[in-house]
VOGU-3710 file (C-alpha; in Angstrom, 3 decimals, decimal comma):
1> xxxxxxxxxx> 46,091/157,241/-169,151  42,950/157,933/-167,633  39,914/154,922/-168,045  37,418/156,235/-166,082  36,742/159,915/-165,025  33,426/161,009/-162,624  32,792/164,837/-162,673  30,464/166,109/-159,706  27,909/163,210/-159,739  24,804/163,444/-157,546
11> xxxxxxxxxx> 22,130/160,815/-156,611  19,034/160,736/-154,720  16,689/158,310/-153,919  13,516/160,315/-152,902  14,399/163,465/-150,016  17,831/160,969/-149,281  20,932/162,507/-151,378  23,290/159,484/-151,220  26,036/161,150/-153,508  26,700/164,864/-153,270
21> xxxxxxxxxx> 29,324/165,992/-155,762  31,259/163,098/-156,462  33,879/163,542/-158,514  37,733/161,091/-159,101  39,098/159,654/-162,042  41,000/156,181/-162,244  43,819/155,120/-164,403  44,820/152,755/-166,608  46,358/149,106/-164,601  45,561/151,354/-161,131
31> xxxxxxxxxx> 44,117/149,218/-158,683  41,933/151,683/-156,161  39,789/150,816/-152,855  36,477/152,357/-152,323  35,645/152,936/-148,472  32,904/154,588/-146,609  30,471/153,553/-143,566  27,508/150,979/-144,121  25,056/152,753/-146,368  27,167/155,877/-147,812
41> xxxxxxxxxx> 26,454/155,153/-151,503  29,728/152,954/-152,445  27,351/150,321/-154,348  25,127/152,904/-155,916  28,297/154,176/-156,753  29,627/151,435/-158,637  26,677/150,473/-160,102  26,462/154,118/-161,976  30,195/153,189/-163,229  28,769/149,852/-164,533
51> xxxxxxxxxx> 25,868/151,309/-166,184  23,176/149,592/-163,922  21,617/152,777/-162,513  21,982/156,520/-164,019  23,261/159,851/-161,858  20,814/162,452/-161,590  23,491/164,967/-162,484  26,812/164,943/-163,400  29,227/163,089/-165,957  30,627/159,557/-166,025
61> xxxxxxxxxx> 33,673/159,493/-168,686  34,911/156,138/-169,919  37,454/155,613/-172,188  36,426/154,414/-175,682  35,884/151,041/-175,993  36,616/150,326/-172,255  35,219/147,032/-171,392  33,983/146,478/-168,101  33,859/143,686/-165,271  31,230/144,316/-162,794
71> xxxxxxxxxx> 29,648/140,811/-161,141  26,143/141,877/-160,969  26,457/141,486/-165,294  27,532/137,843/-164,773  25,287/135,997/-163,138  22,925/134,559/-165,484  23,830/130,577/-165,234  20,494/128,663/-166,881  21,315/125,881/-164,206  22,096/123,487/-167,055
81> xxxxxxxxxx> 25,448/123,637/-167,841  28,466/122,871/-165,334  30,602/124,900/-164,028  33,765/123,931/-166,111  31,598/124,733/-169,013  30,572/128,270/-167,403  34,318/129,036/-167,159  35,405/127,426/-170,921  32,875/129,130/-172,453  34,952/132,888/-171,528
91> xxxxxxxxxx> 36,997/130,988/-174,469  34,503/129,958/-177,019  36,559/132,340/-179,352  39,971/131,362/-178,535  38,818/127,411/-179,333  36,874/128,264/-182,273  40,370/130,032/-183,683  42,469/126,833/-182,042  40,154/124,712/-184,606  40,372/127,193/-187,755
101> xxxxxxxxxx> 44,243/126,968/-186,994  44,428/122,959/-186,945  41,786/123,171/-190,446  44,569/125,316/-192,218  47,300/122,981/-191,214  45,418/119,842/-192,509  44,852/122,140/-195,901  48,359/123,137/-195,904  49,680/119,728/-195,949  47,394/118,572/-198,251
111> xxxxxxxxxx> 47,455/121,319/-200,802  49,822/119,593/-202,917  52,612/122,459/-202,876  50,824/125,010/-204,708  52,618/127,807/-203,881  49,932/130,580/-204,483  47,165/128,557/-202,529  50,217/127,960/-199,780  50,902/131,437/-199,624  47,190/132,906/-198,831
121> xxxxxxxxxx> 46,531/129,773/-196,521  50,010/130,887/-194,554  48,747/134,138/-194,942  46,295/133,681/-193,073  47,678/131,264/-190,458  50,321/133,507/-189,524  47,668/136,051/-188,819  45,692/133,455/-186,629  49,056/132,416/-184,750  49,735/136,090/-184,151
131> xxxxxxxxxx> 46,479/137,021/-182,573  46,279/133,979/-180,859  49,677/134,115/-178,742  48,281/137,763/-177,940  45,113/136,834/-176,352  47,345/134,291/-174,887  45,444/131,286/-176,367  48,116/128,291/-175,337  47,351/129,413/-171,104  43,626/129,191/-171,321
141> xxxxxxxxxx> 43,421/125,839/-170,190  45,929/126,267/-167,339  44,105/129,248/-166,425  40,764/127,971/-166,052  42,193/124,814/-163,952  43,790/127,847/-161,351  40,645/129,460/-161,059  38,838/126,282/-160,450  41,579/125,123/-157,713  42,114/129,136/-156,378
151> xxxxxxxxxx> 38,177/129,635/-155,758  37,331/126,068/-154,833  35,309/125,005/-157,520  37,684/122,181/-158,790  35,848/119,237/-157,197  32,683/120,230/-158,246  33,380/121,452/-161,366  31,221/118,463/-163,663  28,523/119,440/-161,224  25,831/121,566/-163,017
161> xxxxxxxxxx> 24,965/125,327/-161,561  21,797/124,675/-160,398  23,158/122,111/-157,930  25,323/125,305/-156,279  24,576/126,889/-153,247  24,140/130,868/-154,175  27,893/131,412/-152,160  29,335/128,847/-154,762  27,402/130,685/-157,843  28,722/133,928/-156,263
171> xxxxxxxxxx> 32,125/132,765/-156,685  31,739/130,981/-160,183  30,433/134,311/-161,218  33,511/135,918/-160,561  36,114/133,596/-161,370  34,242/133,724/-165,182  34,746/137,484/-164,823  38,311/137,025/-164,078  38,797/134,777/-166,970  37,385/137,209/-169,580
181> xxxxxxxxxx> 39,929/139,494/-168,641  38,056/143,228/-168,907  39,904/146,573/-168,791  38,332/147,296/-165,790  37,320/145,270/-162,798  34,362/146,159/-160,377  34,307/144,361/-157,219  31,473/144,515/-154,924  32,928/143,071/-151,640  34,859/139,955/-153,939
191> xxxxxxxxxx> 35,886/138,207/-150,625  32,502/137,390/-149,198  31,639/133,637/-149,414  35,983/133,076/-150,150  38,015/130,999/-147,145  41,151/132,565/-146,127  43,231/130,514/-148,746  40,921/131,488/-151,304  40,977/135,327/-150,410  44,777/135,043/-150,251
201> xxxxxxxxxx> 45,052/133,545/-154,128  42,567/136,365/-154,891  45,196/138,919/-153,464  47,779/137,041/-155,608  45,896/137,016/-159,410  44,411/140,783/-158,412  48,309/142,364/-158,008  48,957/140,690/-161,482  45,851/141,775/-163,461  46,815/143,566/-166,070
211> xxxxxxxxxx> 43,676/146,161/-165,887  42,793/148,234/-163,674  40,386/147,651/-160,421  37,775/149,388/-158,558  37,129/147,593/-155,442  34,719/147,641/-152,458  35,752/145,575/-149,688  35,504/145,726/-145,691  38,540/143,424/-146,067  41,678/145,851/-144,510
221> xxxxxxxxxx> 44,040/143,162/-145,176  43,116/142,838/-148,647  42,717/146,182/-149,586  46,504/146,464/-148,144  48,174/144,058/-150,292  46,106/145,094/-153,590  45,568/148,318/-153,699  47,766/151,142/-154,332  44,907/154,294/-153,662  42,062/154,745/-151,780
231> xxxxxxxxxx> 38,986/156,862/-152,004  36,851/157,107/-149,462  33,272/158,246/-150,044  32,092/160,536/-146,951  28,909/162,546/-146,512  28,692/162,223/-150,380  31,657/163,230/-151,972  34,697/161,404/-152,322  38,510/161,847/-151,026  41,388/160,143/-152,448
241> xxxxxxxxxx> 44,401/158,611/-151,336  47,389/157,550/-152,645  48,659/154,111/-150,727  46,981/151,421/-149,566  44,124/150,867/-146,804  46,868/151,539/-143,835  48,500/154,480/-145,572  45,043/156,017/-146,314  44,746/155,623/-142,511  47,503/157,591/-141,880
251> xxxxxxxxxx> 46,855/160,222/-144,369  43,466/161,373/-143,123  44,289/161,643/-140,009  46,795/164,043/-141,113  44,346/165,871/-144,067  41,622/165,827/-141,361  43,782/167,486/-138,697  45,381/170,164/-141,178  41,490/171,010/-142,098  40,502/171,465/-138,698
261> xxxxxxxxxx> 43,267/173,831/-137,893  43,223/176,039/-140,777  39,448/176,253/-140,352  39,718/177,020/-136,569  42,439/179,889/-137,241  40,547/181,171/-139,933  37,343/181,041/-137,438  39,454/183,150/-134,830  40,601/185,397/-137,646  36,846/185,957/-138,371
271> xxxxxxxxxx> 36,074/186,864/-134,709  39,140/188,789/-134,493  37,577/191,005/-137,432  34,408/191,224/-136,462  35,178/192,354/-132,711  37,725/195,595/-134,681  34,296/196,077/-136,652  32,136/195,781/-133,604  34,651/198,536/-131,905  34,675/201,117/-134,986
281> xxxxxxxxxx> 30,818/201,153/-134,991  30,515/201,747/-131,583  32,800/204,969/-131,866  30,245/205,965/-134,120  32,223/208,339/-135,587  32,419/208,907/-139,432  35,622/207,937/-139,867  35,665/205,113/-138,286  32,297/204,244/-140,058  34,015/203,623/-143,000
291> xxxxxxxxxx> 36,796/202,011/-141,836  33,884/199,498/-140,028  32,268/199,097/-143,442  35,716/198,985/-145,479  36,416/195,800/-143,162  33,030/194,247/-143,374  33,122/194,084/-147,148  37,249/192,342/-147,473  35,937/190,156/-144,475  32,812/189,193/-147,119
301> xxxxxxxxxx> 35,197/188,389/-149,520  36,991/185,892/-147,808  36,782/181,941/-148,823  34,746/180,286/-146,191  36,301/176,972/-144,900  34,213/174,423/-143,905  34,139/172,935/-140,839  35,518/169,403/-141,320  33,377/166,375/-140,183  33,489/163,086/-139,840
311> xxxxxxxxxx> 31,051/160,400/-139,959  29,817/159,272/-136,743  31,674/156,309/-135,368  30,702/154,062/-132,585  32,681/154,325/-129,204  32,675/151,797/-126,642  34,944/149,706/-123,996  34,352/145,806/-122,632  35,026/145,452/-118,742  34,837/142,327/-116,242
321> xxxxxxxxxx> 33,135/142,178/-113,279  35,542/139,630/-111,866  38,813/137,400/-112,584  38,853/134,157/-113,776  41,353/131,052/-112,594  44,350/130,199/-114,411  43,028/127,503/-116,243  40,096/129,211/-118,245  38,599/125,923/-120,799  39,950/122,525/-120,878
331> xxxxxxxxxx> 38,196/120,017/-123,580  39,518/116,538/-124,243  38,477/114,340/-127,226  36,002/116,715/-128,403  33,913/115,226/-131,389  30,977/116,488/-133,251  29,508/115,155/-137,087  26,429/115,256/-139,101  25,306/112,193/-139,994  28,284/110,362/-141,920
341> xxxxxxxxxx> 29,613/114,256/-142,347  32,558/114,614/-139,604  33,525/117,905/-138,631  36,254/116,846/-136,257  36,992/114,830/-133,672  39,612/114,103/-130,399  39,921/117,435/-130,058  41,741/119,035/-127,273  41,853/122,887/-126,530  43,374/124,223/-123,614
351> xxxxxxxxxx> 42,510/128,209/-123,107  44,370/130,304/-120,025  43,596/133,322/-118,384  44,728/136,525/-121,176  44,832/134,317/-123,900  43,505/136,402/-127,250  43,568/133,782/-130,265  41,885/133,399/-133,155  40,249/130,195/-134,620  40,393/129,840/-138,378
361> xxxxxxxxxx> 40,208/127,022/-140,563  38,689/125,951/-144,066  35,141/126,668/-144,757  32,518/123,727/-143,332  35,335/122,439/-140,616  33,151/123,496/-137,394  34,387/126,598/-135,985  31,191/128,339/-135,408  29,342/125,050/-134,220  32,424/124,568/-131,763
371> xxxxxxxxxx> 31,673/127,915/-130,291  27,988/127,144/-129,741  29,432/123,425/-128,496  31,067/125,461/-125,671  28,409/127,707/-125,157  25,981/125,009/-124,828  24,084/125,837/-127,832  24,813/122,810/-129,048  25,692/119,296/-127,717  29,168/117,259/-128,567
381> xxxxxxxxxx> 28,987/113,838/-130,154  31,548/113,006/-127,340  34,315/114,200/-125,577  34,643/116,438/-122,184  34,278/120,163/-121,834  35,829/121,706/-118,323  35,121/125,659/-118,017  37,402/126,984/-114,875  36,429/128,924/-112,219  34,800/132,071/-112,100
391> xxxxxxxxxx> 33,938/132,348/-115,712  31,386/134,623/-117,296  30,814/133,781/-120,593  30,251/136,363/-123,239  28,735/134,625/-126,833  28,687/136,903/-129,850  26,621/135,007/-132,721  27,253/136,033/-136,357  23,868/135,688/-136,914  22,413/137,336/-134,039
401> xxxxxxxxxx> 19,729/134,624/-133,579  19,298/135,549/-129,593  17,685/138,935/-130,601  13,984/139,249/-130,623  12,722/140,276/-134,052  9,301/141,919/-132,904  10,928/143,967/-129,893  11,837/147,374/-130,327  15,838/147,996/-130,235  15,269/149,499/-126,298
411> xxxxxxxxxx> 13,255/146,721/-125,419  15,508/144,373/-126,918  18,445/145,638/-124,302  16,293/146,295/-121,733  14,563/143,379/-120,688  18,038/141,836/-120,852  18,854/144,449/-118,528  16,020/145,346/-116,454  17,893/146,630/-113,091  19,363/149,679/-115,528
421> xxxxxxxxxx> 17,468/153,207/-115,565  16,056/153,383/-119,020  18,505/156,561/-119,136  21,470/153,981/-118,726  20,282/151,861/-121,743  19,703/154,971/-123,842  22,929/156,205/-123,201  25,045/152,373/-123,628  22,577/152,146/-126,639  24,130/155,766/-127,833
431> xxxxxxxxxx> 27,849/154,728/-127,744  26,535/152,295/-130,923  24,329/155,073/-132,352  21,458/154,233/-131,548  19,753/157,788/-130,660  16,595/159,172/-130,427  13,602/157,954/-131,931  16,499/155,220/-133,202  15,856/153,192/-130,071  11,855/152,687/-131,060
441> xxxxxxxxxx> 12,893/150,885/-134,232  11,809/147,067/-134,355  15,186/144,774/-134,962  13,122/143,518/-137,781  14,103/146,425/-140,021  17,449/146,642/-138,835  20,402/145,960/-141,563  22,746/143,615/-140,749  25,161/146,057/-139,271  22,877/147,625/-136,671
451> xxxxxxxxxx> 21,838/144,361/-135,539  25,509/143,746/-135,139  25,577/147,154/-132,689  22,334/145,971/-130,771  24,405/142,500/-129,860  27,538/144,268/-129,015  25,638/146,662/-126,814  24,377/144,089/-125,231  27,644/141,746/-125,238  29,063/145,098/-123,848
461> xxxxxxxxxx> 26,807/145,542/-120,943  27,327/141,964/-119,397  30,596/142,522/-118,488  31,944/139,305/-119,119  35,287/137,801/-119,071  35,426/135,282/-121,900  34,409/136,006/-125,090  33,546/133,892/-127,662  33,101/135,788/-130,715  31,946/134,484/-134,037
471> xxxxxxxxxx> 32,980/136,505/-137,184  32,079/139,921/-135,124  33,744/142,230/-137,620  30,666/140,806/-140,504  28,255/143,317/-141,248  30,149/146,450/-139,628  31,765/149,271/-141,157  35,584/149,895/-141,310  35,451/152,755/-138,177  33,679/150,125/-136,118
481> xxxxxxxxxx> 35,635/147,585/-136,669  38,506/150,008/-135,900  36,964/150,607/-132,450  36,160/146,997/-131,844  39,873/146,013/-132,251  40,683/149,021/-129,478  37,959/147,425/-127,146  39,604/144,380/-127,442  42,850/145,656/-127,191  41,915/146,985/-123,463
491> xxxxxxxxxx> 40,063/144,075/-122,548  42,082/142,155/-119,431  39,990/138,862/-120,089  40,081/136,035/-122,706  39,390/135,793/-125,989  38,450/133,113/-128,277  37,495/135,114/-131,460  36,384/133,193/-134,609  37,118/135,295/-137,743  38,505/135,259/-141,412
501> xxxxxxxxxx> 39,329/139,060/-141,050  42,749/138,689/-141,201  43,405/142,580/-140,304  41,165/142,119/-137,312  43,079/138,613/-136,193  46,532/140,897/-136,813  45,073/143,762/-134,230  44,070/141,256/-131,340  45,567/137,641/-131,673  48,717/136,469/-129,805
511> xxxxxxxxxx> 47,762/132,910/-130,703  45,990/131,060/-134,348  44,777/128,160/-133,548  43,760/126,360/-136,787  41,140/124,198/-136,753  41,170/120,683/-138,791  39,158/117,056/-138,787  41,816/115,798/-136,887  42,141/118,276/-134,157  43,677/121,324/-133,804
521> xxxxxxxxxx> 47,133/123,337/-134,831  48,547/126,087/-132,646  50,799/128,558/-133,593  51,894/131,397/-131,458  51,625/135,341/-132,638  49,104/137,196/-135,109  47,875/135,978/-138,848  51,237/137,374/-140,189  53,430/134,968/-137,913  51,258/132,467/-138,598
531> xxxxxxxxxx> 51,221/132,542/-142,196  55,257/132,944/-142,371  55,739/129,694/-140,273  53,129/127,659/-142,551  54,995/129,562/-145,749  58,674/128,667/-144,178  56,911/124,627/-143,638  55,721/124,855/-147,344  59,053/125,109/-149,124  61,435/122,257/-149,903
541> xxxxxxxxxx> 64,344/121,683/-147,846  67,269/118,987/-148,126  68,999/120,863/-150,321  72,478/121,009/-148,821  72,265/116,832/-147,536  75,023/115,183/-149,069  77,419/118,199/-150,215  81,115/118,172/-148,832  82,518/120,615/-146,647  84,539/122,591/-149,329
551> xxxxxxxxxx> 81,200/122,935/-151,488  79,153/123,911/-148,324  82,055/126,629/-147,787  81,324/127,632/-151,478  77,615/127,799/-150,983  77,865/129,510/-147,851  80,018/132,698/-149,530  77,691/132,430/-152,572  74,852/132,907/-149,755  77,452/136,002/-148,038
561> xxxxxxxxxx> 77,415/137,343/-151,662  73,501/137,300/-152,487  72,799/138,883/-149,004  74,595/141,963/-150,013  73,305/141,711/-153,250  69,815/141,307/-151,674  70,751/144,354/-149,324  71,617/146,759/-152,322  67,999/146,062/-153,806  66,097/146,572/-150,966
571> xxxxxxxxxx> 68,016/149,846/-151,215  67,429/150,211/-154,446  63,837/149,707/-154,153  62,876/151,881/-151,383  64,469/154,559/-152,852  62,592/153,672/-156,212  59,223/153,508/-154,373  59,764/157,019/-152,767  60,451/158,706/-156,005  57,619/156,881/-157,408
581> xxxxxxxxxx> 55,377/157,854/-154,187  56,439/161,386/-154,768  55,753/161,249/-158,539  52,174/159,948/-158,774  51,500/162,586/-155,761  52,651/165,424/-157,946  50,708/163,685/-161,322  47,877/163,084/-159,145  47,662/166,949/-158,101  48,249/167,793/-161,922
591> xxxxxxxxxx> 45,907/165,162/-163,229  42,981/167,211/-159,943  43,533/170,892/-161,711  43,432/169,034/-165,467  39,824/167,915/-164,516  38,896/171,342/-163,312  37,222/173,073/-166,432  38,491/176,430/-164,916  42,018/175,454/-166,080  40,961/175,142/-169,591
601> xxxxxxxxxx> 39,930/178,718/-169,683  43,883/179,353/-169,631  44,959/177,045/-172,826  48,562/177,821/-172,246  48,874/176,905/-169,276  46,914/173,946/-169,066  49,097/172,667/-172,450  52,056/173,439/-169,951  50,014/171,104/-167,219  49,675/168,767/-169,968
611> xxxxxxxxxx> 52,840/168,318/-171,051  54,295/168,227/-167,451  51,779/165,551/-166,139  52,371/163,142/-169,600  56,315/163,252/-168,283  55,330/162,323/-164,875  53,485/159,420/-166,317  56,278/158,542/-168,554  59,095/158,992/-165,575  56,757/156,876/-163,294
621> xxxxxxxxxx> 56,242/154,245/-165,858  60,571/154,433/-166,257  60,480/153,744/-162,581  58,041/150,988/-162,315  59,517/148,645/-165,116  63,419/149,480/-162,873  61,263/148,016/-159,643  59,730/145,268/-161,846  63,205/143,957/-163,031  64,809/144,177/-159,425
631> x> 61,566/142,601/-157,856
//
């Protein structure tokens, strides 16, 4: 059933037309990604949906009585109360109905067995018990303690809000919104201020929600393991998908490729015309006069394609100017605290020419201050700190505190580079899109994400062959961060990358190197392999220790036997989620002509359309609840 449906919306803020003709619709329980490049619209987008501005033209359908989650609407905290209360109070009504419950009981039992006053009080308390198991009243309690521990609020949660920092309000704010359970969920980037394991229970209570979600993340790994479509809004109007962020990769590549060569055959076509019209009139004879005009007037009639385009996308390659030794960094009892506030200590790292690894770790354990401890930028509490030979180190800063606010964006590159023609810094400035009068912009009014293409440019043009980056995918746009990954990919130095992109650490890393108070954990391959192995670690073992040989024989054919079992419903389910795939394609290119108003003009056949996209989305429900009970 469709929740939400957007029919050609357009915005504008002054001459600037952020949205176009925007037009989608989302269903009920569907959980759908919202792309597009820094600045395209997606949050004046969403905030349309949510009410909080209006769309100069066009139509925003909800369903009746649809009740909505956005996380702009929840944070008002009066900095009194504390942040168990902010999360109890989603269930105010659920404990005010607890208490009427108990109140009937104690009348009940004391009512002295009159059987008409028993009746209405029972009356009543089944009614109470009824709608109480259905707003699932006996989990509230549980559920607020695995918010608390999921989003990392449990150990301050008798602290009072106005004691948070604004990345701990962020995330009370929507962990209440979570709690009070709307129909439909609007996420504004949801994992910003969230540590891995945070994002990663996020993923987990998102692919359960029983609504349905509209999210807006630069998170690829995220958007892969929640959501099942994709719409990406591009030079105003909006394409969807169906699959998640990697399968929407896929898909416009193909879409944009099909496009391009119908329009370029249709453009030869045109010429092809126009040249037989060009030779008729130049015969100038009556005949073929007409024959000229008669083809002028059915090429007139033909459906102009447009050319397909893409936003621009930044393009760029690191090199070296030289090779480093073997041994690239070497520390040894590496300490560094805050007062009492230790962020770790003996710490030993050992880096080697070609290494690519990624440092993660909990939020507040040091990673970013031991990247400025081996840049210098800081100084160690204790402990050694060996660089190798020949090393050129290249320091990308999260923050981009190097760059000088007051200079213009050419200046800013220039002076760092004063031996290159200013044609040479224009043009490494270009490959970031920086053009024309672009490059006289102070970095003062730069967003975040162009200040992030000034340091790269820059990190770019010193050619060096360590890099030590610090969250470099922040601030920049999916495409980017696409092309940064291939940069790295080609780059034949080392890498030490801070990050808690886990789709960027899954594109570059060959090593995850985990950092902790007491030193450091390696583990060899990308974010995946890493996360198996601590998964594997997790679960319990010793179950086997102390069986006999005949009952290990027993266990090992009842292990034989699940195997195959396990093999026929992986089967089982891949052919399931093909027939689904193919399904919601079909009901999604129904559900595309049922929101055309041209159909309607044909009541026949769009109660035929009807009729035939209602037993899609019965047949795809059939098939869902099958893959639920084998999964």
């Amino acid at each position: 059933m469709i929740i939400l449906a957007l029919q050609e919306v357009k915005k504008s803020f002054g001459t600037h037309e952020v949205l176009r003709r925007v037009s989608f619709t989302l269903q009920e329980q569907e959980k759908m990604g919202l792309v597009g490049v820094n600045g395209c619209g997606k949050s004046t987008l969403m905030k349309i949906i949510a009410g909080e501005e209006t769309a100069d033209e066009g139509t925003v359908s909800l369903q009746k009585g649809l009740q909505i989650g956005y996380l702009a609407q929840q944070g008002k905290l009066t900095g009194r109360e504390t942040v168990l209360q902010v999360l109890e109070e989603v269930f105010a009504p659920l404990v005010r109905m607890e208490g009427e419950m108990r109140a009937l009981e104690e009348e009940m039992a004391g009512c002295g067995g009159d059987p008409d006053l028993l009746r209405r009080l029972g009356g009543r308390y089944d009614a109470l018990t009824t709608e109480f198991e259905r707003r699932r009243g006996y989990e509230w309690k549980s559920r607020v303690t695995g918010v608390l521990k999921g989003l990392k609020l449990w150990d301050m949660r008798d602290m009072e809000t106005a004691l948070l920092s604004g990345g701990e309000r962020t995330r009370l704010c929507l962990g209440k919104m979570l709690l009070s359970d709307p129909d439909l969920l609007l996420l504004d980037e949801p994992t910003n201020h969230l540590d891995l394991k945070s994002i990663a229970w996020l993923e987990e209570y998102l692919q359960s929600y029983r609504g349905a979600v509209l999210v807006i993340s630069h998170d690829r790994y995220f958007l892969d393991h929640v959501c099942g479509r994709m719409a990406e809004l591009i030079l105003g109007t909006v394409e969807t998908y169906q699959g998640n962020y990697t399968q929407y990769l896929e898909k416009r590549a193909e879409v944009y490729e099909t496009r391009m060569k119908a329009w370029q055959l249709q453009q030869k076509e045109i010429a092809r015309q126009e040249a037989v019209i060009a030779m008729y009139r130049r015969f100038n004879r009556e005949k073929s006069i007409r024959l000229a005009e008669s083809r002028e007037k059915r090429l007139q009639k033909i459906e102009r394609l447009e050319k397909p385009q893409e936003e621009s996308t930044v393009r760029f390659r690191f090199e070296t100017r030289r090779r480093t030794g073997e041994d690239v960094l070497q520390t040894e009892g590496l300490r560094k605290a805050y007062g009492d506030r230790i962020l770790f200590r003996d710490l030993m790292l050992h880096l080697r020419a070609g290494d690519r690894v990624a440092l993660i770790g909990d939020n507040g354990t040091g990673k970013s201050t031991l990247l400025k401890c081996l840049t210098g930028e800081e100084k160690p509490d204790g402990g050694m700190i060996r660089w190798g030979t020949g090393v050129d180190i290249g320091y990308y800063d999260q923050h981009q505190a190097g760059l000088h606010e007051q200079k213009t964006v050419l200046d800013e590159v220039w002076d760092r580079f004063p031996r290159l023609e200013q044609d040479q810094v224009r043009g490494a400035l270009g490959l970031f899109l920086f053009t024309g009068d672009d490059v006289f912009a102070p970095v003062s009014t730069l967003s975040g994400g162009e200040k992030g293409r000034v340091a790269l440019t820059e990190l770019m043009l010193r050619k060096d062959n360590v890099l030590l980056l610090d969250e470099p995918t922040n601030h920049l746009d999916m495409d980017s961060r696409e092309v940064l990954e291939e940069a790295l990919a080609d780059f034949p130095g080392t890498i030490l990358a801070v990050s808690h992109d886990r789709y960027f650490i899954n594109r570059f890393a060959e090593k995850v190197f985990v950092l902790e108070k007491e030193g450091i954990r390696e583990y060899l391959g990308n974010y995946d392999s890493y996360y198996e192995k601590v998964r594997r670690d997790a679960e319990p073992d010793g179950e086997t220790a102390g069986m006999t040989r005949t009952a290990l024989d027993k266990e090992k054919k009842k292990s034989r036997e699940e195997q195959q079992r396990i093999r026929e419903q992986k089967e089982r389910v891949k052919t399931l989620e093909e027939q689904i795939a193919r399904n919601e394609a079909d009901a999604d290119r129904l559900e595309n002509m049922l929101a055309d108003p041209e159909t309607w003009k044909q009541p026949e056949k769009a109660a035929e359309m009807t009729r035939q996209y209602n037993a899609l989305k019965a047949e795809i429900e059939r098939l869902y609840e099958e893959y639920a009970a084998i999964e």
